[in-house]
C-alpha positions as CSV (number, residue, x, y, z in Angstrom):
1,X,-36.7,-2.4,-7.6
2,X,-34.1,-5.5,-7.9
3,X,-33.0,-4.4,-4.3
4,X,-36.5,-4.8,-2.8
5,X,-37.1,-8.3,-4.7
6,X,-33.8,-9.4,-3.4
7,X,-35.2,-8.3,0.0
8,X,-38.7,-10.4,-0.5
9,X,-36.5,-13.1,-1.2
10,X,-34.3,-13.7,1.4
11,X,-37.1,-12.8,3.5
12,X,-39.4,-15.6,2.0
13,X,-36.8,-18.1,2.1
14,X,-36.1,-17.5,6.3
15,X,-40.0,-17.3,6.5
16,X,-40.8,-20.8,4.9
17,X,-37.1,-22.6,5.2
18,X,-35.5,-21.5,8.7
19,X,-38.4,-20.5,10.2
20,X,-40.2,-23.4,11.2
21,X,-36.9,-25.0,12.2
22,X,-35.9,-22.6,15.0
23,X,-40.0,-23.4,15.6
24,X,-40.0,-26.7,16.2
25,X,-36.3,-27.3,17.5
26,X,-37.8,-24.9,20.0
27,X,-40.4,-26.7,20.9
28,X,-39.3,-30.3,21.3
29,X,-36.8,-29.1,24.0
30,X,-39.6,-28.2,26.0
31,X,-40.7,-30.9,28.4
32,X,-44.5,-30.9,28.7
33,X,-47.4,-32.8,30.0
34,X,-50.4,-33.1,27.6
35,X,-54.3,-32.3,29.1
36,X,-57.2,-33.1,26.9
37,X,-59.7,-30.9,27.3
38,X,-63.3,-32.3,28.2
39,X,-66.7,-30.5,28.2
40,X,-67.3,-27.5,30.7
41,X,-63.3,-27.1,30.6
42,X,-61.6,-23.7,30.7
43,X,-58.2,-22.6,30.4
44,X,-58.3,-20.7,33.7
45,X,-59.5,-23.7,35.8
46,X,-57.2,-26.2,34.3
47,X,-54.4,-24.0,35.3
48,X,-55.6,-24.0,38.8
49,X,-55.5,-27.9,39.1
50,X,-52.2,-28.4,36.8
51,X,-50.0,-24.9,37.4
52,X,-47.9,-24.1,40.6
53,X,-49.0,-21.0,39.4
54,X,-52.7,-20.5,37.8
55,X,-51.9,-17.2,37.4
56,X,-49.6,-18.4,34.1
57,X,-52.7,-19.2,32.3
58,X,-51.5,-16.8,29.5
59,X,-47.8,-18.4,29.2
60,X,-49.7,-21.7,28.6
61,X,-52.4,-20.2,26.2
62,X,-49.0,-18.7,24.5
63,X,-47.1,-21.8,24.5
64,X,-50.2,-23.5,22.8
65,X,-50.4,-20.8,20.3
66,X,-54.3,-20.1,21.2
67,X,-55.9,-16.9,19.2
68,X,-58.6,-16.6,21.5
69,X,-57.8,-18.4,25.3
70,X,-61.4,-18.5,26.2
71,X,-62.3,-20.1,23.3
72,X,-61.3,-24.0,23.9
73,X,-62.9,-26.9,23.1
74,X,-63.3,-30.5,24.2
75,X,-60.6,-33.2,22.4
76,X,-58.4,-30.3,21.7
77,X,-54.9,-31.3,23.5
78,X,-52.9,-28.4,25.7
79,X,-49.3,-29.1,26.3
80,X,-48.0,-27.4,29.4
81,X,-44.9,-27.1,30.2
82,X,-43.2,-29.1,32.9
83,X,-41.4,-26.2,34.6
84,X,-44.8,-24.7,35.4
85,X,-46.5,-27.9,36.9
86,X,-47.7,-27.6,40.6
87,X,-44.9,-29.5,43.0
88,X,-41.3,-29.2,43.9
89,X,-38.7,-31.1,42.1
90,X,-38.1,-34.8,43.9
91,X,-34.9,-36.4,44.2
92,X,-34.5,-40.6,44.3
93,X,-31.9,-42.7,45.9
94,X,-30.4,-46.0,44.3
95,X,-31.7,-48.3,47.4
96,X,-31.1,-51.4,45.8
97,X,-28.3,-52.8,42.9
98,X,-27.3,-55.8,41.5
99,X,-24.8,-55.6,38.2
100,X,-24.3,-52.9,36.0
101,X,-26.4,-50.2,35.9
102,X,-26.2,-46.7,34.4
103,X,-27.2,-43.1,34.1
104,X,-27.2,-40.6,31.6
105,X,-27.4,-36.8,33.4
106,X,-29.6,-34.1,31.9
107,X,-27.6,-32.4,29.3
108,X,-24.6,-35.5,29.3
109,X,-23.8,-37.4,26.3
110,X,-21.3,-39.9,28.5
111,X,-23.0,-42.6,30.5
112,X,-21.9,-43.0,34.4
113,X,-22.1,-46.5,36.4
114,X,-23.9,-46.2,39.3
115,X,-23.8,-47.5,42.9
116,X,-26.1,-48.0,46.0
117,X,-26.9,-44.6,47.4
118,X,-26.4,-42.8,44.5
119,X,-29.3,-39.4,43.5
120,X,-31.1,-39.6,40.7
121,X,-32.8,-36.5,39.5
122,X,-35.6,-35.7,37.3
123,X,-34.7,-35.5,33.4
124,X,-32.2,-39.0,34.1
125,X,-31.8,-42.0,32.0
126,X,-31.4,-45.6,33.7
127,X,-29.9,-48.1,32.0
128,X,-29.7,-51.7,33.1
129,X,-27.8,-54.5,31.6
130,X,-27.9,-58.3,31.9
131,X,-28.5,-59.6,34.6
132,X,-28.4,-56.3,36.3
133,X,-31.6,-54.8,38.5
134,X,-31.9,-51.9,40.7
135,X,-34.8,-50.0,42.7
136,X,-35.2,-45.9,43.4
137,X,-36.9,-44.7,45.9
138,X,-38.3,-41.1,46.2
139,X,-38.5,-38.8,48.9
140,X,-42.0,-39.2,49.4
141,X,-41.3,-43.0,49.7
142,X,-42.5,-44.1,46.4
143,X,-40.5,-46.5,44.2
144,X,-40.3,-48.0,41.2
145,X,-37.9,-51.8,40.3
146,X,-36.0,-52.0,37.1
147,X,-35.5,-55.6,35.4
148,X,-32.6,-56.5,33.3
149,X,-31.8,-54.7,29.8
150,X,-34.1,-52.0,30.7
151,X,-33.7,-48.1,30.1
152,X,-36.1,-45.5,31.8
153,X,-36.0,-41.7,31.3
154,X,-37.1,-39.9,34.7
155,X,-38.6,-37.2,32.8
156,X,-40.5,-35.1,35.7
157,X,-40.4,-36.3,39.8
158,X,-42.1,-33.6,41.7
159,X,-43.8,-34.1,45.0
160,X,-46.7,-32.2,46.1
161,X,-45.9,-29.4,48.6
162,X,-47.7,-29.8,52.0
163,X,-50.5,-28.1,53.3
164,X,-49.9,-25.7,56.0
């Protein structure tokens, strides 16, 4: 009897101490893009306008914890996750620099001065300083211009694959 309690114990502590931290430290790696859902919505048919992949309609209804994935309602908010978006991963190029600017990689705790002609991938941090301004463009010729003492996370550049 003492051995079964001490079992139900340990077992309630994981459940409602550890538990939801492996949860939600699990979660907020995740990248995602949030889609409200609006009248005459369904799961299936915002997968085929968001997902590379509509098929994945159940790794999204998963991720979003739904009990029933044809039961969804307008308001309610999806997250999907990046990774599953429609589009290839884009690349930008430093195309213009003036002082000190900076990027923190994906995954880098150390920040890296950059120069003129330097890549900049998707999940980056840009950092300017005083006086300091720079512009990427993308390969699909889109760019953006940073003013001084600004920081920027590039959290998803993906270009829409062409029609064939």
């Amino acid at each position: 009897m003492r051995t079964k309690f001490l079992g139900l114990s340990v077992l309630y502590i994981f459940l409602v101490f550890l538990f939801p931290f492996f949860v939600c430290a699990e979660m907020s790696c995740e990248k995602t893009v949030t889609v409200i859902v609006v009248k005459q919505d369904n799961l299936v048919n915002i997968c085929k306008t968001w997902l590379e992949n509509p098929q994945a309609w159940n790794a999204v209804a998963e991720f979003n914890r739904l009990e029933n994935p044809h039961l969804i309602y307008p308001g309610q908010c999806l997250k999907i996750p990046a990774n599953l978006l429609k589009g290839v991963p884009m690349d930008g190029t430093i195309t213009f620099l003036k002082g000190q600017v900076t990027s923190a990689r994906p995954g880098a705790l150390d920040r890296v001065s950059l120069k003129k002609g330097d890549i900049i991938n998707q999940g980056s941090e840009i950092e300017t300083g005083n006086d300091s301004v720079v512009e990427i463009t993308f390969e699909d010729g889109s760019s953006f211009f940073l003013r001084p003492n600004t920081r920027v996370g590039i959290r998803t550049a993906r270009q829409k694959k062409p029609i064939i």
